[in-house]
C-alpha positions as CSV (number, residue, x, y, z in Angstrom):
1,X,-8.5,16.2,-38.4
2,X,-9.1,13.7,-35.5
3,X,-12.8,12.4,-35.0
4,X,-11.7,11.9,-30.8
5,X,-10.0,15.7,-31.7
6,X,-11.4,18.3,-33.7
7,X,-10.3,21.0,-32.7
8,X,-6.3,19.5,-32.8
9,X,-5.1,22.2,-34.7
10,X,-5.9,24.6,-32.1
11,X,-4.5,22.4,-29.5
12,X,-1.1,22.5,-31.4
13,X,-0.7,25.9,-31.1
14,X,-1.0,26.2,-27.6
15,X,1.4,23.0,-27.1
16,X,3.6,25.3,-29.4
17,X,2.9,28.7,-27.2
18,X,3.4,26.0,-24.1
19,X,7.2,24.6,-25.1
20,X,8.4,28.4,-25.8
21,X,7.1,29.2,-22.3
22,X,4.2,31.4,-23.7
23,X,0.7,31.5,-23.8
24,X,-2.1,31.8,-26.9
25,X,-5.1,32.4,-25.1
26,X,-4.6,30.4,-21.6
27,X,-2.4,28.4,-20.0
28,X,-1.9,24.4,-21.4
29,X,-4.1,22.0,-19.6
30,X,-5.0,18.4,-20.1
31,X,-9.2,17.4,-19.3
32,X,-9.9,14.0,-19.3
33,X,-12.4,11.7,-17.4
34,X,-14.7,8.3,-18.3
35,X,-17.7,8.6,-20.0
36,X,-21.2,7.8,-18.3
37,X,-21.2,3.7,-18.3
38,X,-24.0,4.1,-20.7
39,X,-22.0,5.8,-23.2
40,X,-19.1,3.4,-22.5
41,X,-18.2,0.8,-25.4
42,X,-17.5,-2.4,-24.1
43,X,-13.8,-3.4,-24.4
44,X,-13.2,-6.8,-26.9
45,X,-12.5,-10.0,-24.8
46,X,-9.8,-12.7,-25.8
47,X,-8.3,-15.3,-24.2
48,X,-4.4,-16.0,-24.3
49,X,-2.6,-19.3,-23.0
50,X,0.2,-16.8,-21.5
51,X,0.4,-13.1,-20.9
52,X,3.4,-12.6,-22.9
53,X,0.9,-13.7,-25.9
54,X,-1.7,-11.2,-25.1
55,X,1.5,-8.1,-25.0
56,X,2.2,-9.3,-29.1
57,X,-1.2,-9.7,-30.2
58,X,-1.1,-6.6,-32.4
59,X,-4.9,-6.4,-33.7
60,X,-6.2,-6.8,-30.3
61,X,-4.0,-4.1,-28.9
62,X,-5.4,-1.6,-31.9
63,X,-8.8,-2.6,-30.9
64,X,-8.4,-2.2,-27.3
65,X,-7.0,1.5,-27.4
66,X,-9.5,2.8,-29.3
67,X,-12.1,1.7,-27.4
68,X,-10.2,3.1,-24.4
69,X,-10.0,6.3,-26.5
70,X,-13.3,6.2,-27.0
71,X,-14.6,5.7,-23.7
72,X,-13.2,9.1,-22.5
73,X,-13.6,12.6,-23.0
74,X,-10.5,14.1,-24.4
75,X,-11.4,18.1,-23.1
76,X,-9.3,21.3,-23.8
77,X,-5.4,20.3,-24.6
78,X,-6.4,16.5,-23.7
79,X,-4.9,14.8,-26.6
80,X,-6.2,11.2,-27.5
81,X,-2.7,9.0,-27.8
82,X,-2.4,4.9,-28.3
83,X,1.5,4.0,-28.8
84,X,2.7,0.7,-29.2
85,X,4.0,-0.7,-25.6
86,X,6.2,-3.6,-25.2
87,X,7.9,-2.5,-22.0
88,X,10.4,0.5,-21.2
89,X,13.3,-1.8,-21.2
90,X,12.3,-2.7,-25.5
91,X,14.9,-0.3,-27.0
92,X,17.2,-2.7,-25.6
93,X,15.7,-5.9,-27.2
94,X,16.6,-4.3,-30.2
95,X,20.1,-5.8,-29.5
96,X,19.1,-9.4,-27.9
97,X,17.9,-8.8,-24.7
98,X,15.4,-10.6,-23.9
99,X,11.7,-10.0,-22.1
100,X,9.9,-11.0,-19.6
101,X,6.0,-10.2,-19.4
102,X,3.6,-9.9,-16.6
103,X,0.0,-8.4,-16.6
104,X,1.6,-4.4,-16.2
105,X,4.9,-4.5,-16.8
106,X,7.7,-5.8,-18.4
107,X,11.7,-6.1,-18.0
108,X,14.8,-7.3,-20.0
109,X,17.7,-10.0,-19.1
110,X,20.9,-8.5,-19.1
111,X,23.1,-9.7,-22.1
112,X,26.3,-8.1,-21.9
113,X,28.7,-10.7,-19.8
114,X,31.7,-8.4,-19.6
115,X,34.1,-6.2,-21.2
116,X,36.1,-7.5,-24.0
117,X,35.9,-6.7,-27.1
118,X,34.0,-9.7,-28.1
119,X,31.5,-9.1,-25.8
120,X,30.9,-5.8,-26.8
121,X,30.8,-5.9,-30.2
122,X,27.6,-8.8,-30.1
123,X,25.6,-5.7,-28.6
124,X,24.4,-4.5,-31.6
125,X,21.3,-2.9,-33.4
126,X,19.0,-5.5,-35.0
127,X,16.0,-4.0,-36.7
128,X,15.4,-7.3,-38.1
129,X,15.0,-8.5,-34.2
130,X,11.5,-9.8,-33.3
131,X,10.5,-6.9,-31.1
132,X,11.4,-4.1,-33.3
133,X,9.5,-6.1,-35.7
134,X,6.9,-6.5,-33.3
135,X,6.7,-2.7,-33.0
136,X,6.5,-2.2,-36.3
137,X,3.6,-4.3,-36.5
138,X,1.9,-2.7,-33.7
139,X,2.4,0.6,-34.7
140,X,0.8,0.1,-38.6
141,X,-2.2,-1.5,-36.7
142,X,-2.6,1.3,-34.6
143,X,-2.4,3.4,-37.7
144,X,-4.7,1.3,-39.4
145,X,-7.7,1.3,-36.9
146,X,-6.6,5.3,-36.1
147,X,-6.3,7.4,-39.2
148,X,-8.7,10.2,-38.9
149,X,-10.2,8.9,-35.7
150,X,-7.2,9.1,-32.8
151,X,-2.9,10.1,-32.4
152,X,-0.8,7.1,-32.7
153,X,2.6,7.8,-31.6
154,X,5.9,6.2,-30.8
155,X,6.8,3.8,-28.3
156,X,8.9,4.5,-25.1
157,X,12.6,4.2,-26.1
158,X,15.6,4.7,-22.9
159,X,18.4,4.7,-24.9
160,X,22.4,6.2,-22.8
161,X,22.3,4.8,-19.4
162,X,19.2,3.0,-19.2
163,X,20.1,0.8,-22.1
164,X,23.6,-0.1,-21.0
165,X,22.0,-0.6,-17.9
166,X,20.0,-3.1,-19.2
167,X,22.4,-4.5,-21.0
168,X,24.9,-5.2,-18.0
169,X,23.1,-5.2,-14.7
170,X,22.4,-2.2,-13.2
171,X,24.1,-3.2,-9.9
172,X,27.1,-4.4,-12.1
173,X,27.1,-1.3,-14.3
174,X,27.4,0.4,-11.0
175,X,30.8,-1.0,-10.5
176,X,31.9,-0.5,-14.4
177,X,31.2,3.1,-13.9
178,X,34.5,3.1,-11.5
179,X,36.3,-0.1,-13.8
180,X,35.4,0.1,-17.0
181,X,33.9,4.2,-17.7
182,X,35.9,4.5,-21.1
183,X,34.1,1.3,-22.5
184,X,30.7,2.2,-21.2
185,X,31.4,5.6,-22.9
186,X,32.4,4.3,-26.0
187,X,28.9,2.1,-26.3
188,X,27.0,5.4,-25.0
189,X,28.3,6.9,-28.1
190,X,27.4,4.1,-30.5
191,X,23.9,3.5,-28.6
192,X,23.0,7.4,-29.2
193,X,24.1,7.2,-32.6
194,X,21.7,3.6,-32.9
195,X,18.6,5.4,-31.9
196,X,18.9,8.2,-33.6
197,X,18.0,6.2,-36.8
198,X,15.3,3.7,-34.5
199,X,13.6,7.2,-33.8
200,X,13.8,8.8,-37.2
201,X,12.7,5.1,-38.5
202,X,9.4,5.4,-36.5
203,X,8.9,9.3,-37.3
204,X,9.2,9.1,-40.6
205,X,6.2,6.1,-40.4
206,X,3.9,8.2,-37.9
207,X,4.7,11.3,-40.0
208,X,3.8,9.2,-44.0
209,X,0.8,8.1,-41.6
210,X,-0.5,11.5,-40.7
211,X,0.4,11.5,-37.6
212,X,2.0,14.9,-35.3
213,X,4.8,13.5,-33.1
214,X,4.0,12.2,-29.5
215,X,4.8,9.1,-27.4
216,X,3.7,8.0,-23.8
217,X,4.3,11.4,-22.4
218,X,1.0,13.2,-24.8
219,X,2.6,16.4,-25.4
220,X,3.0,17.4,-29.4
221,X,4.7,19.9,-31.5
222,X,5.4,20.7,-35.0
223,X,8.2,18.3,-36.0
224,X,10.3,16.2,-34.0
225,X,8.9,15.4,-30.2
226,X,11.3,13.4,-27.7
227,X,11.5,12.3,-23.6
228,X,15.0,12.2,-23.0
229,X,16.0,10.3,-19.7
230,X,18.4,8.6,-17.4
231,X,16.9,6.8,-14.3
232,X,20.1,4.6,-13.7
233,X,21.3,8.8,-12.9
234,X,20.1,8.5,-9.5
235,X,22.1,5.8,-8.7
236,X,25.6,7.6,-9.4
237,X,27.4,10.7,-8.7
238,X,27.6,13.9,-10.2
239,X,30.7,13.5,-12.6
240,X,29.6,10.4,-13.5
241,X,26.6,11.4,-14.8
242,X,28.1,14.4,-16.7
243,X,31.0,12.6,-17.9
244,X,29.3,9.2,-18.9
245,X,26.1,9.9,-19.9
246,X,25.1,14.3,-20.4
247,X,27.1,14.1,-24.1
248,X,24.2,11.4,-25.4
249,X,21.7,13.6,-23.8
250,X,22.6,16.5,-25.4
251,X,22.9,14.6,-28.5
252,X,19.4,13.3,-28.5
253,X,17.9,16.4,-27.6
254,X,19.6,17.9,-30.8
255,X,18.1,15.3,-33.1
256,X,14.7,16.7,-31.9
257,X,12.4,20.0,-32.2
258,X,11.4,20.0,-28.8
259,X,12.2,17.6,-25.7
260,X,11.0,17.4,-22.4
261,X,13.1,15.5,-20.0
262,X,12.0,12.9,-17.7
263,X,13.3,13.7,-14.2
264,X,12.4,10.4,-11.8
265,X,12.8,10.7,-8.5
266,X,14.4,12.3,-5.5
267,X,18.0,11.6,-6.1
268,X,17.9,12.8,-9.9
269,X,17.0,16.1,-8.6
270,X,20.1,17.0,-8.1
271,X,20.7,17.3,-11.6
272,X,18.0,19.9,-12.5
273,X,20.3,22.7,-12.5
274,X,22.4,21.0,-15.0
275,X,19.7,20.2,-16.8
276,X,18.3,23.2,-16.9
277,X,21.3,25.0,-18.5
278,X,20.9,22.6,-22.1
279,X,19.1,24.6,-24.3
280,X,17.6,22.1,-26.6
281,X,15.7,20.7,-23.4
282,X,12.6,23.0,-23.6
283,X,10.7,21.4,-20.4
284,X,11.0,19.5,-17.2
285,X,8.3,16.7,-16.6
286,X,9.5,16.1,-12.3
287,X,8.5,12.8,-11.3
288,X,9.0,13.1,-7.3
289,X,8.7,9.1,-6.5
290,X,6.4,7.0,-4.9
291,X,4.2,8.7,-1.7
292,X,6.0,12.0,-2.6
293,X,3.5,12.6,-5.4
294,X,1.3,15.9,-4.0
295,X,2.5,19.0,-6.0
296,X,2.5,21.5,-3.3
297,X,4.9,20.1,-2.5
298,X,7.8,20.7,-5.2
299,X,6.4,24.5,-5.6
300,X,10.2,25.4,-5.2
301,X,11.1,23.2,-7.8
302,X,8.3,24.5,-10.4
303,X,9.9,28.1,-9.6
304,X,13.4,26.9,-10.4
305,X,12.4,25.6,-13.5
306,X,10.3,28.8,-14.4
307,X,13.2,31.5,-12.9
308,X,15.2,29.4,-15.8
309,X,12.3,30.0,-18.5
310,X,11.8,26.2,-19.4
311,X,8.5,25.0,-19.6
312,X,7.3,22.5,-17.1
313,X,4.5,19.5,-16.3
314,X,2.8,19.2,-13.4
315,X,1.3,15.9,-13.6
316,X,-1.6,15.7,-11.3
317,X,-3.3,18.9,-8.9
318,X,-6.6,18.4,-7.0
319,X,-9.3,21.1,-9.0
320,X,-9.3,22.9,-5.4
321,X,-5.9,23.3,-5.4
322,X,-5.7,25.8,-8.4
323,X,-6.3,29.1,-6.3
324,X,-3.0,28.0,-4.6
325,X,-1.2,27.1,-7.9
326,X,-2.3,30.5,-9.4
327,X,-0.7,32.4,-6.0
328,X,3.0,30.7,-7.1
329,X,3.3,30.1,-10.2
330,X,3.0,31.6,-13.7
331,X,0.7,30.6,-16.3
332,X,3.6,30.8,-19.2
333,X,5.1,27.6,-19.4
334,X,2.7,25.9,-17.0
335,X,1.1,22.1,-18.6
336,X,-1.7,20.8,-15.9
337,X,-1.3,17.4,-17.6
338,X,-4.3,16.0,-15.2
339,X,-6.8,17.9,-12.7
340,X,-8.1,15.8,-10.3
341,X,-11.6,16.0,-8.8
342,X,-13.3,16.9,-12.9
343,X,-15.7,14.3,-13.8
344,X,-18.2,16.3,-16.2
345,X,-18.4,18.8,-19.0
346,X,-20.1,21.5,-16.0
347,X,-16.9,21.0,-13.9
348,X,-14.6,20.7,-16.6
349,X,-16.1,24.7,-17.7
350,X,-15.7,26.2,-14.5
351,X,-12.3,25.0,-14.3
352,X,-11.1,26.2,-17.5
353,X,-13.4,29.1,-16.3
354,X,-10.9,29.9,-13.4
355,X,-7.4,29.1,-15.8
356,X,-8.1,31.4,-18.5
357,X,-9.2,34.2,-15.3
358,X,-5.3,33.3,-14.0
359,X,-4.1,33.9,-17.6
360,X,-5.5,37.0,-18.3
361,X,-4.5,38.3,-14.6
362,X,-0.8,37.2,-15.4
363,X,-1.0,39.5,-18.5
């Protein structure tokens, strides 16, 4: 089906087995690494009189990623994925916020002055805007250079409390929460309901195209994929969160097949439980924060998640860590989404080697 991924349709089932906390023939785990240099393609060069030019240059960007794509080895569940990036903050261009660029990252100016009514209602949904546009653009030449070849999927979309976020301030949104919750409720409501159709917009292309549903996070499934979040959760407390912004959540995860939420950083993990108990979020991808990052040492969280039957990611473990791994958790519902310390086809055997011996010992 995929020249970079021939064996996809096998992958899909186990990303299926994976999301219903199951296993086909081992547990789910991601294998990539460079290619010897002298198998390496050598990446197209351009020069741009800003950065922000280089972000929009769609035909470069199509070429780029699949020479990235094709640079690597995409081994076991390792699926190869280009989506269209124009920042995390994007979703909220969509209504006139606008972006700043630098060489990795890139971040939206708040637009939403106050409260009144008038303010409020210029926040609104613009497909027409530039950077959906832009998207659009991106995405169809990502298709183009793609079909057959690599998985194109959808770009990274915060929509609840991120977007209003965005829109406001966060440090001002902080204060709204206490002044203003009603209003920042009602434009939650109206936000969910806005990307709802963005998502089904960019589906419905990806899906004419060929494509299976993925995004920056490269999991898959059959029909609708999704990575619900809320990073401005950390920043408030408990009732706020369920009050304000878990009725989106929930909403979004109903729009979809399968949804693994993003859960960043230390302070959000207070919400896991709660999480947890939403049945239309099928897996936890834990995020523990910059210099917290070794997995040993969120064991008790990867049990939680399992003792709950949700699915979970682990997003990095060194290859000599697995005995370890194997001694405290169970293979069902288990996605190694990178192992560390793999660089060759030989290493990348005797790993898969040991999983599959952990699978069929769980049994």
């Amino acid at each position: 089906m995929f020249e970079l991924k021939p064996d996809f349709e096998e992958v899909l089932n186990r990303y299926e087995a994976w999301w219903s906390c199951a296993v086909v023939d081992r547990a789910l785990v991601s294998i990539s690494f460079p290619l010897p240099k002298v198998n390496r393609r050598t990446l197209p060069r351009k020069e741009y009189a800003t950065i922000r030019d280089r972000w929009m240059d769609a035909g470069y960007i199509a070429a780029a990623a699949e020479v990235n794509l094709r640079n690597r080895a995409h081994l076991a569940d390792s699926l190869p994925v280009a989506w269209p990036n124009l920042g995390p903050e994007v979703f909220s261009a969509f209504y006139g916020c606008e972006m700043e660029y630098r060489e990795t990252t890139a971040w939206s100016k708040p637009n939403l002055t106050d409260w009144s009514k008038e303010s409020v209602d210029r926040i609104q949904l613009d497909t027409d805007s530039f950077y959906f546009q832009k998207l659009l653009e991106i995405t169809d030449a990502l298709i183009e250079v793609g079909t057959d070849t690599f998985i194109v999927g959808y770009t990274d979309l915060h929509v609840g409390g991120d977007a209003i976020a965005a829109f406001r301030d966060p440090e001002q949104l902080l204060i709204d929460t206490i002044e203003h919750p009603y209003e920042i409720q009602s434009l939650c409501e109206r936000v969910t309901n806005d990307f709802l159709q963005v998502y089904d917009i960019f589906h419905e292309k990806l899906t004419a195209a060929g494509m299976p549903s993925t995004s920056w996070c490269p999991a898959t499934c059959k029909g609708k994929y999704h990575i619900p979040s809320n990073d401005f959760s950390c920043m408030i407390s408990d009732r706020t969160f369920e009050e304000l912004f878990i009725p989106g959540i929930i909403r979004e995860c109903q729009h979809m097949d399968r949804c693994i939420y993003h859960l960043d950083g230390p302070q959000a993990l207070r919400y896991l439980d709660r999480l947890l108990e939403i049945p239309e979020i099928h897996a936890i991808q834990w995020v523990p924060g910059s210099g917290q990052e070794y997995w040993a040492n969120w064991i008790e969280v990867y049990q939680r998640i399992q003792s709950k039957k949700k699915a979970l990611q682990i997003l990095s473990i060194p290859a000599e860590d697995l005995n370890l791994l194997f001694d405290v958790l169970q293979p069902e519902g288990v996605w190694l989404s990178h192992i560390s310390g793999i660089s060759n086809q030989q290493e990348a055997t005797a790993v898969l080697g040991k999983i599959a011996q952990w699978t069929k010992r769980q049994a």
